[in-house]
C-alpha positions in Angstrom: 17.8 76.7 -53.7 16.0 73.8 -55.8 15.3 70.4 -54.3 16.2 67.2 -55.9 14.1 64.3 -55.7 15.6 61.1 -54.7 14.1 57.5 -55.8 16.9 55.2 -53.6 14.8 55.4 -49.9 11.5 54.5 -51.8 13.2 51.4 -53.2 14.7 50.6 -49.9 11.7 50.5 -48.2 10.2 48.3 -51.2 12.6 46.0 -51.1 12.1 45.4 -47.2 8.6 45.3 -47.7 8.3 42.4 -50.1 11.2 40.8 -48.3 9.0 40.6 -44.8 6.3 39.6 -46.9 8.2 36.7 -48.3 9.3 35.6 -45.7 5.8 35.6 -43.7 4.5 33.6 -47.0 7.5 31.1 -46.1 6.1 30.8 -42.7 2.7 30.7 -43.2 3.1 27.9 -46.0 5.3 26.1 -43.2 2.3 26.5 -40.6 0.2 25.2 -43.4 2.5 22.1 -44.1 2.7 21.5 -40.1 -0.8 21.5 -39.9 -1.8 19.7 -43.0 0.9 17.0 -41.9 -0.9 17.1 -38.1 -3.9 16.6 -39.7 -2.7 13.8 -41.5 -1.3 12.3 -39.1 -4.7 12.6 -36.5 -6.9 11.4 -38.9 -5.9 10.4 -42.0 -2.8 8.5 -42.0 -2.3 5.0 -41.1 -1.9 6.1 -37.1 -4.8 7.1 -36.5 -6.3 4.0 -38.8 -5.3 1.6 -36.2 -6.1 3.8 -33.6 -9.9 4.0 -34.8 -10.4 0.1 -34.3 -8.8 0.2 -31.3 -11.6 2.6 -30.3 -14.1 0.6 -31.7 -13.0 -2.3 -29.4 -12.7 -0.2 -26.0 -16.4 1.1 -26.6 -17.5 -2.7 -28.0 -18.3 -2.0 -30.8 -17.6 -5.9 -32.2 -19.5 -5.6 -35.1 -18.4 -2.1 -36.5 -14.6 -3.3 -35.7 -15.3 -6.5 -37.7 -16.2 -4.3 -40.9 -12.9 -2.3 -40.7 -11.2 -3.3 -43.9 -9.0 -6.7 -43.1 -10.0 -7.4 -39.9 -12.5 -10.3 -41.2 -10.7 -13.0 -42.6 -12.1 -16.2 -44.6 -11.0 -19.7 -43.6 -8.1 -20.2 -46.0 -6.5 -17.2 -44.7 -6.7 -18.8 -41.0 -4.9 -21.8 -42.1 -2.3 -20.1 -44.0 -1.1 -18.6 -40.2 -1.3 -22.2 -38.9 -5.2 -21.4 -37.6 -7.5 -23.9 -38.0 -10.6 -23.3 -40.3 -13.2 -24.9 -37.6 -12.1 -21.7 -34.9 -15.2 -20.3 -33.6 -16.5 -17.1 -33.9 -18.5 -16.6 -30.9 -16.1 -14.2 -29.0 -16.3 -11.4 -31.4 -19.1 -10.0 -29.7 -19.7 -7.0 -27.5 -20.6 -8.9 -24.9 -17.1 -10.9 -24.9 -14.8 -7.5 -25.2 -13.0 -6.0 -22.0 -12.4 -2.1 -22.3 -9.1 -0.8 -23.4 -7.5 2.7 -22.3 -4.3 4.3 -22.4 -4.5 4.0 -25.9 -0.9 5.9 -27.5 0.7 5.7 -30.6 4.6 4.4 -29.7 6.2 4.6 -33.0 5.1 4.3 -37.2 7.4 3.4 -40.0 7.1 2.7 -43.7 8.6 -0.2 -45.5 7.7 0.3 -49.1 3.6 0.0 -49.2 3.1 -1.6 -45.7 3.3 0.7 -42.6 3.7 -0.9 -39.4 2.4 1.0 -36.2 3.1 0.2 -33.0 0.9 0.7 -30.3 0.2 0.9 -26.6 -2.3 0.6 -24.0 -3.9 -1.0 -20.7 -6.6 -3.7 -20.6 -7.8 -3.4 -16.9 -4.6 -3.5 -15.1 -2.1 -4.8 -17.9 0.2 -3.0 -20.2 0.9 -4.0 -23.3 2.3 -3.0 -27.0 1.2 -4.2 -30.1 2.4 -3.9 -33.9 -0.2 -3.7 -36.5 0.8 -3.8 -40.3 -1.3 -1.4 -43.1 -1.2 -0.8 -46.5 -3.2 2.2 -48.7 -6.6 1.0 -50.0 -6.9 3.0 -52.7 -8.8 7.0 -52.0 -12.0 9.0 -50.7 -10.9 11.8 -52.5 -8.3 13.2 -51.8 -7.4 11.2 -48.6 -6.5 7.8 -48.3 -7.6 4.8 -47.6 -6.2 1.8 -44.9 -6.8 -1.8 -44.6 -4.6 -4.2 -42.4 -2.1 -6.5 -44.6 -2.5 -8.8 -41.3 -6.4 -9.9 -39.4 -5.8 -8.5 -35.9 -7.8 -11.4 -35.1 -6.1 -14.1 -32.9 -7.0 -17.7 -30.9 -7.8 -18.5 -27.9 -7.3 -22.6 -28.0 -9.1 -23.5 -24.6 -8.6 -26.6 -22.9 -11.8 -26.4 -20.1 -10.9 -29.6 -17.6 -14.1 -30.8 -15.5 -16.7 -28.8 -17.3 -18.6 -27.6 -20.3 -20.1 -24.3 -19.3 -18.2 -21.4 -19.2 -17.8 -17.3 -19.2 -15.4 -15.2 -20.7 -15.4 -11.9 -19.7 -18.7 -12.5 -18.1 -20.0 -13.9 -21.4 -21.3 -17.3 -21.1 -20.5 -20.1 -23.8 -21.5 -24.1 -23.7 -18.4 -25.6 -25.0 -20.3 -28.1 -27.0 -22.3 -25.5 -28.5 -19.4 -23.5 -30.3 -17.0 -26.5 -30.8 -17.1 -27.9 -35.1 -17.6 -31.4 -33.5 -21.1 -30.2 -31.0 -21.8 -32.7 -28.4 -19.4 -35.1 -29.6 -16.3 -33.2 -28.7 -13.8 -35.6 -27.0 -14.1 -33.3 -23.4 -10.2 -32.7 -23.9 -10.1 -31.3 -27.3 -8.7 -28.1 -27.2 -11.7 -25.3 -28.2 -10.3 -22.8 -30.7 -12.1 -19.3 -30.4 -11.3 -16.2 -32.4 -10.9 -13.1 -30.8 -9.7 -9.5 -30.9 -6.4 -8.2 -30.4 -5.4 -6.7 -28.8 -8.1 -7.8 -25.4 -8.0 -9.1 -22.3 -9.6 -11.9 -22.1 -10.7 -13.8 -18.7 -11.9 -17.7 -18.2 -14.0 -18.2 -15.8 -16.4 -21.4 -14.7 -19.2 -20.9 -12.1 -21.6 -24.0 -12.5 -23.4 -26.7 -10.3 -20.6 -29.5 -10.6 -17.5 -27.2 -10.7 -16.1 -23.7 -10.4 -12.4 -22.1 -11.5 -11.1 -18.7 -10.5 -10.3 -16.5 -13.3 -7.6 -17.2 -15.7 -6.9 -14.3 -17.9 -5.1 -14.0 -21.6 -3.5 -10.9 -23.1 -4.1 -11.8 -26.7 -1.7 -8.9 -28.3 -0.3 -10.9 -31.3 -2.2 -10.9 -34.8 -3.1 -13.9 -36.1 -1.2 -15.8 -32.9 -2.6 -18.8 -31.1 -2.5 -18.5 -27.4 -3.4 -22.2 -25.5 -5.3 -21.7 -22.2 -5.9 -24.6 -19.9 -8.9 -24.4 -17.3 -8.5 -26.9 -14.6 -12.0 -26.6 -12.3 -12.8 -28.0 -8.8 -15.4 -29.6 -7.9 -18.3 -27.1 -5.9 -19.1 -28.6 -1.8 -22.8 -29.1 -3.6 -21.3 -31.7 -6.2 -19.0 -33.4 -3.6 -22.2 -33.7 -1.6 -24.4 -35.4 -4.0 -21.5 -37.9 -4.3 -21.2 -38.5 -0.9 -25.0 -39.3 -1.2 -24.8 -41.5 -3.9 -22.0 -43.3 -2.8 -23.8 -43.9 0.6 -27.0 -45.2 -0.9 -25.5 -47.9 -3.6 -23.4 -49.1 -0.1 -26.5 -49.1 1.7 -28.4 -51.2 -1.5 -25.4 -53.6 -1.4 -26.4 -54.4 2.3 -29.9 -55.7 1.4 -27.7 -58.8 -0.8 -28.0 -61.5 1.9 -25.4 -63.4 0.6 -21.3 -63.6 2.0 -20.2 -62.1 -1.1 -22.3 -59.2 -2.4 -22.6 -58.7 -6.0 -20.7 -56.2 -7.9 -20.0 -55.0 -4.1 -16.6 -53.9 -2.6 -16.9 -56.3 0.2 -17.4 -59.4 1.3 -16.5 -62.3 4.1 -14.9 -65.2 3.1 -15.2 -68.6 4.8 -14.1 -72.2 4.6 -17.6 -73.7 6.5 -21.3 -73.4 5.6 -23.3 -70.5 7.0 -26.4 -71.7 8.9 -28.1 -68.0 8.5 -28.0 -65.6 6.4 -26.0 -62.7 6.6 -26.9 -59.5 7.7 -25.0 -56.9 6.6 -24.6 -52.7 7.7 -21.8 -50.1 6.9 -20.3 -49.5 10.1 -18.4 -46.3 8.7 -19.6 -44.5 5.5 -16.6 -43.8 3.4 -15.5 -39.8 3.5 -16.1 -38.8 -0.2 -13.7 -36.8 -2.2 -13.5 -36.0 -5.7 -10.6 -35.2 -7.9 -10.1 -34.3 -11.3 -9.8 -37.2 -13.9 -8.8 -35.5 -17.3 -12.0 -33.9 -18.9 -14.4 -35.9 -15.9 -13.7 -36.4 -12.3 -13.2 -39.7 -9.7 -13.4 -40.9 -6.7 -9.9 -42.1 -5.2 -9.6 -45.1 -3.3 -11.1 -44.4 0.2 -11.4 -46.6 3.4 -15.1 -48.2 4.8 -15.7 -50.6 7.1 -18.9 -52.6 6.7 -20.4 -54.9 9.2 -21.9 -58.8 8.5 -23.9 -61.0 11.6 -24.1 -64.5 10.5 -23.9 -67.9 12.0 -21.4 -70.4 10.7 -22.0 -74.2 10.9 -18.4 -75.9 10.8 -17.7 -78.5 8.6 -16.1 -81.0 11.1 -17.7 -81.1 13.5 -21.3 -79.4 13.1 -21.4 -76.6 15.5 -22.6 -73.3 15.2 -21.0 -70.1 15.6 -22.6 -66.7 15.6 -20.4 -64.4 13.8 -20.2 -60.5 14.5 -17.1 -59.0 12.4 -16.2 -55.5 10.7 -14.9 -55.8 7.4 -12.4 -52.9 6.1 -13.0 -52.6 2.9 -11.7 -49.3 -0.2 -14.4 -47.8 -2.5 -13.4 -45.5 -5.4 -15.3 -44.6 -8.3 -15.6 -42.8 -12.1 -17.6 -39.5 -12.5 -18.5 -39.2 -16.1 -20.5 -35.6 -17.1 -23.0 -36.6 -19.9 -24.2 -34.0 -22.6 -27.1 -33.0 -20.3 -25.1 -31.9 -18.0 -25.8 -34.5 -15.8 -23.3 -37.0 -14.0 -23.1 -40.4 -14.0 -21.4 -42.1 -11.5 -19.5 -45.1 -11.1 -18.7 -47.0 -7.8 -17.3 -50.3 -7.1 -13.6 -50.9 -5.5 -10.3 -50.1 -6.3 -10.2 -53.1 -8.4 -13.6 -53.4 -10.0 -16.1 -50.5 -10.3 -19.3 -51.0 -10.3 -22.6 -49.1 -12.0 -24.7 -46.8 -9.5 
């Protein structure tokens, strides 16, 4: 019997073949896609853009975040978001930034050439989201390039109540060092200073005159201006010196032999002649306190009593009488901090105040 060859299986089996082979083509092209797209995404795209400064800034790197295309801005720029050109630059430093974790990309969408990316995160123990807004800057190759269309770079205006001298984040800054005006800022003019975003940024004040706890800002906003006001109380050291002071131009007034002490908060008054002169002490030292006064500090009104001896020769009929009396009398005064650092202080009465 002869055998007859057949072609059809042989062109079943090809068919199959190139089929599977298609299809793991298709797939492989799909894992290439996926992974080019991941890729993308990780490290080229405008993600993980925002993402690197972020980095930069929770490992403090000031100066290599400045450099990242449109973080630095130039003055006109500032005043075209309402910031004023004189803002100071002395916070964007490493020494100023306050770690940030947590860092996770929430959501990015396109509008035309701008991309905003939102993000989120934890400086110390706050959460918070921020939007940042890039556009392409042209290629390295074949990737491309990011810049921000908006400076993440925000204010801090800081009204500091009481003192010149303070820290943020541990960084310390002389207010009349970093303000456009120097010494001659007017001690309530709010102190603009540039910073980060996002950061966590914490006030502090720790000097010889007066101290604040911590008050802390979440700048999170772009190109936003965040107001901060520092009220500080006076340190038991300051309030002591006072006390001192206060005592000693009391004690001065006392050497004035006269029934009316000049440019003194006490006195006697009488309607004969004195046939000695007076002698006067402070039976009870005023107890000092000192409360804010805007940008300076005062003393309220607070009760003394002094003491005079005299002898008083009447008028009618020319006798003498000795004369031991206590005289209740208020002191307050005006603390003024100078631009050494130093205090001058004012005392005199609730009506008059008087040079010490």
């Amino acid at each position: 019997m002869q055998q007859v060859e057949t072609k059809a299986p042989r062109r079943s089996r090809l068919v199959a073949d190139l089929a599977l082979l298609s299809v793991i083509g298709l797939l492989l092209v799909a894992a290439l896609g996926a992974g080019g797209a991941t890729l993308y995404r990780q490290f080229y795209g405008p993600s993980a853009f925002v993402v690197r400064y972020l980095d930069l800034l929770s490992e403090g790197r000031a100066a290599d975040a400045l450099r990242i295309p449109g973080v630095a801005v130039d003055r006109e720029t500032l005043e075209a978001a309402g910031i004023g050109a004189t803002a100071s630059e002395a916070l964007l430093r490493h020494a100023a930034l306050a770690p940030l974790t947590d860092v996770e990309v929430v959501s990015e969408k396109s509008d035309g050439d701008r991309t905003a990316v939102t993000v989120s995160y934890k400086a110390a123990e706050h959460s918070g989201v921020t939007t940042f807004t890039v556009e392409q800057d042209g290629w390295a190759g074949v990737t491309p390039n990011w810049r921000f269309t908006d400076s993440p770079l925000a204010v801090v205006e800081l009204t500091l109540r009481g003192a010149d001298q303070f820290a943020v984040n541990g960084f310390e800054v002389d207010r009349r060092q970093v303000s456009f005006a120097g010494a001659d800022a007017a001690p309530l003019e709010p102190l603009p200073l540039l910073v980060f975003t996002p950061g966590l940024y914490s006030v502090t004040v720790d000097t010889a005159i007066s101290d604040s706890e911590g008050v802390g800002v979440l700048a999170d906003t772009p190109l936003a201006t965040t107001p901060v006001d520092v009220q500080t109380t006076p340190t038991a050291d300051f309030v002591s010196v006072v006390q001192q002071r206060v005592e000693e131009f009391l004690t001065a007034c006392t050497s004035q032999q006269v029934l009316q002490p000049t440019a003194c908060p006490f006195g006697l008054q009488v309607s004969n002649r004195i046939a000695s002169l007076p002698e006067w002490s402070i039976a009870n030292q005023p107890q000092v306190t000192v409360v804010p006064d805007g940008g300076h500090w005062k003393i309220p009104p607070t009760d003394a009593v002094a003491h005079v001896e005299v002898e008083i020769r009447s008028l009618f009929d020319g006798s003498v009488q000795e004369v031991s009396e206590d005289v209740a009398f208020q002191v307050n005064g005006s603390i003024t901090i100078l631009p050494d650092g130093s205090a001058s202080i004012r005392v005199g009465s609730p009506d008059e105040e008087s040079t010490d």
